[in-house]
C-alpha positions as CSV (number, residue, x, y, z in Angstrom):
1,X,0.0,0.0,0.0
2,X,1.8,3.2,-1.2
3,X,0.9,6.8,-0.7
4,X,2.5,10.2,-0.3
5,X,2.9,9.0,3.5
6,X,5.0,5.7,2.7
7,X,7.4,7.4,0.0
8,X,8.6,10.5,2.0
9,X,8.7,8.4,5.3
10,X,10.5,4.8,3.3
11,X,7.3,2.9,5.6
12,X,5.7,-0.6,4.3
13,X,2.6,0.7,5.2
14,X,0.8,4.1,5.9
15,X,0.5,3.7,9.7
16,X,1.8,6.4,12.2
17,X,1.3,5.4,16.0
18,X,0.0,8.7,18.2
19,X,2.3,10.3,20.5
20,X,0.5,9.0,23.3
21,X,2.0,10.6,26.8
22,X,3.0,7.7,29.4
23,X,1.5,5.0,26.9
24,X,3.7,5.2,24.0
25,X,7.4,4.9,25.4
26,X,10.3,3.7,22.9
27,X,9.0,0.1,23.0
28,X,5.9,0.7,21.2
29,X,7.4,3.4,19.0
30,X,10.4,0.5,18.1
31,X,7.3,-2.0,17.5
32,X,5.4,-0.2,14.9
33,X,8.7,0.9,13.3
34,X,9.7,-2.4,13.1
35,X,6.1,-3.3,12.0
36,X,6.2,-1.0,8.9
37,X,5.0,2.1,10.2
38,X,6.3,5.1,12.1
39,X,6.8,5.0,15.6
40,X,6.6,8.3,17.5
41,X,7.6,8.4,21.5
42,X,4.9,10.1,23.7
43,X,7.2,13.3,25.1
44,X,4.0,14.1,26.4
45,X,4.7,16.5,29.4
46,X,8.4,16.9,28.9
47,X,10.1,15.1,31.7
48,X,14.0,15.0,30.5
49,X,14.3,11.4,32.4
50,X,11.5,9.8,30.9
51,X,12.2,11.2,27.7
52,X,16.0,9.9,27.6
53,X,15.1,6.5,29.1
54,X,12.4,6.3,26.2
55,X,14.8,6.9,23.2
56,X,16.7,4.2,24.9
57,X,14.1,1.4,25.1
58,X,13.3,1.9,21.1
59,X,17.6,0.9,20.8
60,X,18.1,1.3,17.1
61,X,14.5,1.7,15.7
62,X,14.2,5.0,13.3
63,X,11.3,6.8,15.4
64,X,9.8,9.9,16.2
65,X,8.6,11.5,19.1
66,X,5.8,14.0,20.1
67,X,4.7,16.9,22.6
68,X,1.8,18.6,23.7
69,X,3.1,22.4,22.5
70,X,1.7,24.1,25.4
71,X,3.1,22.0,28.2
72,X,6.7,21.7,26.2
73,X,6.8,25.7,25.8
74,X,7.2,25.9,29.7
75,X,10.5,23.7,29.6
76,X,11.7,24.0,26.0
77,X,15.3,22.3,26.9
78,X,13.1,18.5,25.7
79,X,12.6,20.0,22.5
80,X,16.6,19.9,22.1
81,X,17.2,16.9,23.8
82,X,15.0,15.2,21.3
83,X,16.4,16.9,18.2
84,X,19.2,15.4,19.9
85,X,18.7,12.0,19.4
86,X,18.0,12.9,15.6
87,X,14.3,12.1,15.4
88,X,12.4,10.6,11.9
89,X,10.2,13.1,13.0
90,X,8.9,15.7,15.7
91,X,5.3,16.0,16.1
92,X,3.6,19.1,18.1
93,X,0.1,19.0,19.4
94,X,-2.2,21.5,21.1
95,X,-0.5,24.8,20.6
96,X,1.1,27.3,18.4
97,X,3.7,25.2,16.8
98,X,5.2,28.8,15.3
99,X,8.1,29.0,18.0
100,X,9.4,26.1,17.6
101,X,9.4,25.3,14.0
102,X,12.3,27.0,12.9
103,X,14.2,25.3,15.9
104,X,12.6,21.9,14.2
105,X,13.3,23.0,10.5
106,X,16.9,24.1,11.3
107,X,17.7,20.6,12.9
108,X,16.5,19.3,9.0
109,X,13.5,17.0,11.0
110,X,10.5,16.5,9.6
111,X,7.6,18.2,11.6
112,X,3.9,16.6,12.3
113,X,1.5,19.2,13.9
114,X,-1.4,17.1,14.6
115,X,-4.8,19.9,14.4
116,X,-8.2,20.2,15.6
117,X,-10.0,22.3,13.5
118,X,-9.3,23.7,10.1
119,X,-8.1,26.9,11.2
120,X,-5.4,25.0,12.9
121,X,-4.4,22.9,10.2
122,X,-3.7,26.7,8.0
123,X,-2.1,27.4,10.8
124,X,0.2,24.3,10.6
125,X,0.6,24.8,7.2
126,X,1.8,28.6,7.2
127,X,5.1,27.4,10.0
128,X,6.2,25.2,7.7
129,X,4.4,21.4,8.7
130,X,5.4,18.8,6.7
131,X,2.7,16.2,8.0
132,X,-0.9,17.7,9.2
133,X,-2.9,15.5,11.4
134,X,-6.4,16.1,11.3
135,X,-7.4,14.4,14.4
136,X,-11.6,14.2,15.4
137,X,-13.1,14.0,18.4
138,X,-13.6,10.5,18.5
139,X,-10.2,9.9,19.6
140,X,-9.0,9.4,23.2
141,X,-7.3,11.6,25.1
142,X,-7.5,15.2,24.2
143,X,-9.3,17.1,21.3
144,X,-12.1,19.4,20.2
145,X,-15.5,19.0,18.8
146,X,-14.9,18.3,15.3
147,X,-16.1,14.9,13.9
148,X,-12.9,13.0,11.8
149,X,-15.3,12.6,8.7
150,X,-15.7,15.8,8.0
151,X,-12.9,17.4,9.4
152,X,-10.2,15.5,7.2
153,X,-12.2,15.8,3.8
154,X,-12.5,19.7,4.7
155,X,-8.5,19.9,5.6
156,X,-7.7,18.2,2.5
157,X,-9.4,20.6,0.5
158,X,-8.0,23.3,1.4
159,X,-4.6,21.5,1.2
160,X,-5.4,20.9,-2.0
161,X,-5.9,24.0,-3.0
162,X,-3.2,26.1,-0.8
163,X,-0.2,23.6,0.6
164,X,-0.7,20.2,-1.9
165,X,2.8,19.0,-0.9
166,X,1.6,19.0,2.8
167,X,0.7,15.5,3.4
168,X,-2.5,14.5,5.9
169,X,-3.5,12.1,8.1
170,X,-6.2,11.2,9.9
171,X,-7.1,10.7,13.4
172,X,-9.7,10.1,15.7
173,X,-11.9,6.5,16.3
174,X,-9.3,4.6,13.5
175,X,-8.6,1.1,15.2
176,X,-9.2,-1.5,12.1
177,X,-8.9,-1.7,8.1
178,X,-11.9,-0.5,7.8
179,X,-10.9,3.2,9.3
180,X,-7.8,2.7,7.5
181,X,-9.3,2.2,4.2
182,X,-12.0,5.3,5.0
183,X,-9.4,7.6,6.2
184,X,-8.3,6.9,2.5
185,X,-11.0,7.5,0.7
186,X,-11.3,10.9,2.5
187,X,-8.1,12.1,1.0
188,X,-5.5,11.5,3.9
189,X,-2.2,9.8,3.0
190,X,-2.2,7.6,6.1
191,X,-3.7,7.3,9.8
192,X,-2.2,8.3,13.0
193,X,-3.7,5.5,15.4
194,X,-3.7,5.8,18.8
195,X,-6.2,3.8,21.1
196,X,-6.0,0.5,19.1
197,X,-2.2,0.5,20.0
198,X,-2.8,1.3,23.2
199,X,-4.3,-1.7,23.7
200,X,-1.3,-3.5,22.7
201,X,1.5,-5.7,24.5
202,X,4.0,-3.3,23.9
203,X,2.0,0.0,25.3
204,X,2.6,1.0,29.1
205,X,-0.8,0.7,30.0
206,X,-2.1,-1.5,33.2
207,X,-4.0,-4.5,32.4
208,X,-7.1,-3.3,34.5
209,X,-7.2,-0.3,32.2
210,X,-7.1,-2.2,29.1
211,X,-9.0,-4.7,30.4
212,X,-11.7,-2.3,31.0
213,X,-11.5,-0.3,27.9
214,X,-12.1,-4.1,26.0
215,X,-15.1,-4.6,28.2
216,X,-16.5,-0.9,27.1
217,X,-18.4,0.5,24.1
218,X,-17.8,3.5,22.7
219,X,-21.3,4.8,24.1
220,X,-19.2,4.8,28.2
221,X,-16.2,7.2,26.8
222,X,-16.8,11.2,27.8
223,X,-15.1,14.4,26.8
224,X,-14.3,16.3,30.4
225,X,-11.8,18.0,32.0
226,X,-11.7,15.6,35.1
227,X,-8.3,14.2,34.9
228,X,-6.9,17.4,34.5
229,X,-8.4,19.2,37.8
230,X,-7.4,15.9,39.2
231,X,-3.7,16.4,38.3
232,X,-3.6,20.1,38.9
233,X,-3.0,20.7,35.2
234,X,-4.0,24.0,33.5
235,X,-4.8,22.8,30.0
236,X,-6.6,25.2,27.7
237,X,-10.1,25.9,27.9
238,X,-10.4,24.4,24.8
239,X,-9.3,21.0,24.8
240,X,-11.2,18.3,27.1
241,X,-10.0,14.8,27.2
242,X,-11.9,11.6,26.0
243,X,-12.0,8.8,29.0
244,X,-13.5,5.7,30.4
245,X,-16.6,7.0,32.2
246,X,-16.9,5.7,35.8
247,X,-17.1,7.1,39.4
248,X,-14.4,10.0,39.1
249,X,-16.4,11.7,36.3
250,X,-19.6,11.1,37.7
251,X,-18.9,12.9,40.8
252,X,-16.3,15.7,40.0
253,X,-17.6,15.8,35.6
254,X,-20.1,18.8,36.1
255,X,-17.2,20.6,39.1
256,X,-14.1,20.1,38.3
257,X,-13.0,23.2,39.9
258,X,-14.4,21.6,43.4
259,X,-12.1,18.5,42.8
260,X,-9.0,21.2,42.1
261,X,-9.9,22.3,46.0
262,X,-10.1,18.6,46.8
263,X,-6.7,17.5,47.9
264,X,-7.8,14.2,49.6
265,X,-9.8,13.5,46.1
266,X,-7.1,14.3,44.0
267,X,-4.5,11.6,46.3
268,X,-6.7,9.2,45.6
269,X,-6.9,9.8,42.0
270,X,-2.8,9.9,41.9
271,X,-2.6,6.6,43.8
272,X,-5.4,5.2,41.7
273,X,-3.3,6.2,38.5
274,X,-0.2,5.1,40.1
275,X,-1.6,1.7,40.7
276,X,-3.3,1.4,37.4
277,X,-6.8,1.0,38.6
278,X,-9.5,2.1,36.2
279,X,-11.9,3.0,38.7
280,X,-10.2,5.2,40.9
281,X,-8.5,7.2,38.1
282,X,-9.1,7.7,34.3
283,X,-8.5,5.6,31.4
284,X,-7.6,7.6,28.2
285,X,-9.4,5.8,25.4
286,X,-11.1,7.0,22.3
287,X,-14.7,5.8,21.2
288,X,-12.6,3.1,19.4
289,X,-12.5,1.2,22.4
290,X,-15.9,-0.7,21.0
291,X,-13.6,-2.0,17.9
292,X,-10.7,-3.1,20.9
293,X,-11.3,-6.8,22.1
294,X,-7.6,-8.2,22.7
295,X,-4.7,-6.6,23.4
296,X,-2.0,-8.4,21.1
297,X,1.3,-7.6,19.6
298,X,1.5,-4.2,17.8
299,X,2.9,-6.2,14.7
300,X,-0.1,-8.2,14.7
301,X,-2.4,-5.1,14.9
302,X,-0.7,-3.8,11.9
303,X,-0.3,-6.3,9.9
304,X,-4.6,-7.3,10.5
305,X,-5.4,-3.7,9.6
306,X,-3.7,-3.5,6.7
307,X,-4.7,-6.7,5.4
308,X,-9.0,-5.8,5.9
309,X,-8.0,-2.1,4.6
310,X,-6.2,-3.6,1.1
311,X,-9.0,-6.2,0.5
312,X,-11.7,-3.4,0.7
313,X,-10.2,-1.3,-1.4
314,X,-9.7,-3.9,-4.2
315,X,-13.8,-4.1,-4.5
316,X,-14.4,-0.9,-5.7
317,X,-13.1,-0.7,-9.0
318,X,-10.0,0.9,-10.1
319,X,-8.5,0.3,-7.0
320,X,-5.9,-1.3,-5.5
C-alpha cells in the first residue's frame, strides 16, 4: 500500500502510531517501526528522564517523538534533547507550533503538527508542517468537537488547494482496516492511530485499564476536563480529554473546579493512577474502544489492519 505518506517516510505501510504521553514509550514506537509504520515516543509533558530512558528502550528503531506544544513551551530544553537523538520526526500537538518550527526545521526533522479544526491545520501549514494530522473528536485523550469525517475531507481541500505538498492524516476512532481504508478515501495519506495500539502488549498501559477499555463501548467514553483538575494541570479551555466513564467523572464531571480544592480526592486519584486502577482514576481511550477486544502484539495489529483495509479497497473498482 503506497501513498504520499509511505514514499517521503520509506514505511511498508501508511501507519503512524499517536504520540500517546506515558502510553507510547520507545518500545511501542520500536514496534510499529519495526512493523512498517512510524513510531513516534509520547514526550507528552516533557520530563527529560523519561524522555531519555524512552529513546533508549526503542535501541536502534528510526522513530519519532511527540509533545503537547503548550506544556513543552514551559520547559523547551526537551525540545533539544529530542532533536538530539535525531528524530524521523517531531510532532507538536495542542498549541502554536510557530516557536518552535524553525528550531525543528533548522535541525532538518520533519515536523507533524497534529490539528483540531481547520483553522489550525492553515495554521500548521503557514510554519512550515510537513505532515498535518487532522485528528476528530472520537479519539481518546484530548481534542475538540470536530467529527474526523468531515474534518479530514474539509483539511484536505484546502490543502489541496493552498499547501498540496503537505501530506495529511487522519485521526480520531481509527482502530481497524476498515478506518484505514476510509481515512483513504477521505483524502488522507495515512492514519495516525492511537487507542487501538494502546491496547497492545507493547503499550505502558495496566491490564485493568485495558481490560476495562475491552469490556467498554464506545457509548461509556466522555469528553471532560476531570483528569486534568485531578492532576492540577491547567490545559486550555479548549481541549477536554476523552476517558472511560466511571465514578471520578460522575462525581467531579459537572465541578471540576471543586475537585481542584479537593486535595484528599485528587490523592486518591494519583494513587489510583499510580496503581493502574480504572476506577479510581481515568482511562484515556477513544470511542474506538468498542472496535478493541484483545490486546496483542503491535505487529499483529498492523499487519490485521492492513490486510482488511487492502482487501476493501480492491472491490471498488479501479482500486488497489
Amino acid at each position: 500500500m503506497k501513498t504520499r505518506l509511505t514514499e517521503a517516510f520509506d514505511l511498508t505501510h501508511p501507519i503512524v502510531s499517536a504520540p500517546m504521553a506515558f502510553a507510547a514509550g520507545g518500545r511501542l514506537a520500536a514496534a510499529v517501526t519495526h512493523a512498517g509504520g512510524l513510531g513516534l515516543i509520547g514526550g507528552g509533558y516533557g520530563n527529560p528522564d523519561w524522555l531519555e530512558q524512552e529513546f533508549g528502550a526503542a535501541g536502534n528503531a528510526r522513530v519519532g517523538c511527540g509533545f503537547i506544544t503548550w506544556k513543552m513551551a514551559e520547559n523547551p530544553v526537551v525540545l533539544d534533547q529530542a532533536l538530539a537523538r535525531d528524530p524521523a520526526a517531531l510532532c507538536l500537538s495542542f498549541g502554536d507550533p510557530a516557536p518552535f518550527a524553525p528550531r525543528i526545521a533548522e535541525a532538518d526533522v520533519p515536523l507533524i503538527c497534529q490539528v483540531t479544526t481547520l483553522r489550525d491545520a492553515q495554521r500548521a501549514a503557514e510554519v512550515g508542517a510537513r505532515v498535518i494530522v487532522a485528528q476528530g473528536a472520537e479519539a481518546g485523550g484530548h481534542g475538540e468537537r470536530r467529527g474526523t469525517i468531515t474534518l479530514v475531507p474539509e483539511v484536505a481541500d484546502w490543502l489541496a488547494g493552498h499547501a498540496p505538498e503537505v501530506i495529511l492524516l487522519a485521526a480520531g476512532g481509527i482502530a481497524d482496516g476498515r478506518g484505514l481504508a476510509a481515512a483513504l478515501m477521505l483524502g488522507a495519506d495515512g492514519v495516525l492511530v492511537g487507542s487501538r495500539l494502546w491496547a497492545s502488549e507493547e503499550a505502558t498501559v495496566s491490564a485493568a485499564m485495558t481490560d476495562a477499555a475491552i469490556a467498554a463501548t464506545g457509548d461509556q467514553t466522555i469528553r471532560s476536563s476531570v483528569m486534568d483538575a485531578a492532576r492540577g494541570l491547567r490545559w486550555p479551555e479548549r481541549y477536554t480529554a476523552r476517558v472511560l466513564q466511571n465514578p471520578v467523572t460522575e462525581r467531579w464531571h459537572d465541578d471540576p473546579d471543586a475537585l481542584r480544592a479537593d486535595t484528599a480526592a485528587r490523592a486518591d486519584w494519583a494513587e489510583g493512577w499510580a496503581a493502574g486502577d480504572p476506577a479510581r482514576a481515568n482511562t484515556f481511550v477513544g470511542e474506538a474502544t468498542g472496535l478493541i477486544r484483545n490486546r496483542p502484539p503491535v505487529a499483529e495489529i498492523i499487519e490485521g489492519m492492513v490486510a482488511e483495509a487492502e482487501a476493501l479497497l480492491r472491490r471498488a473498482p479501479g482500486l488497489a
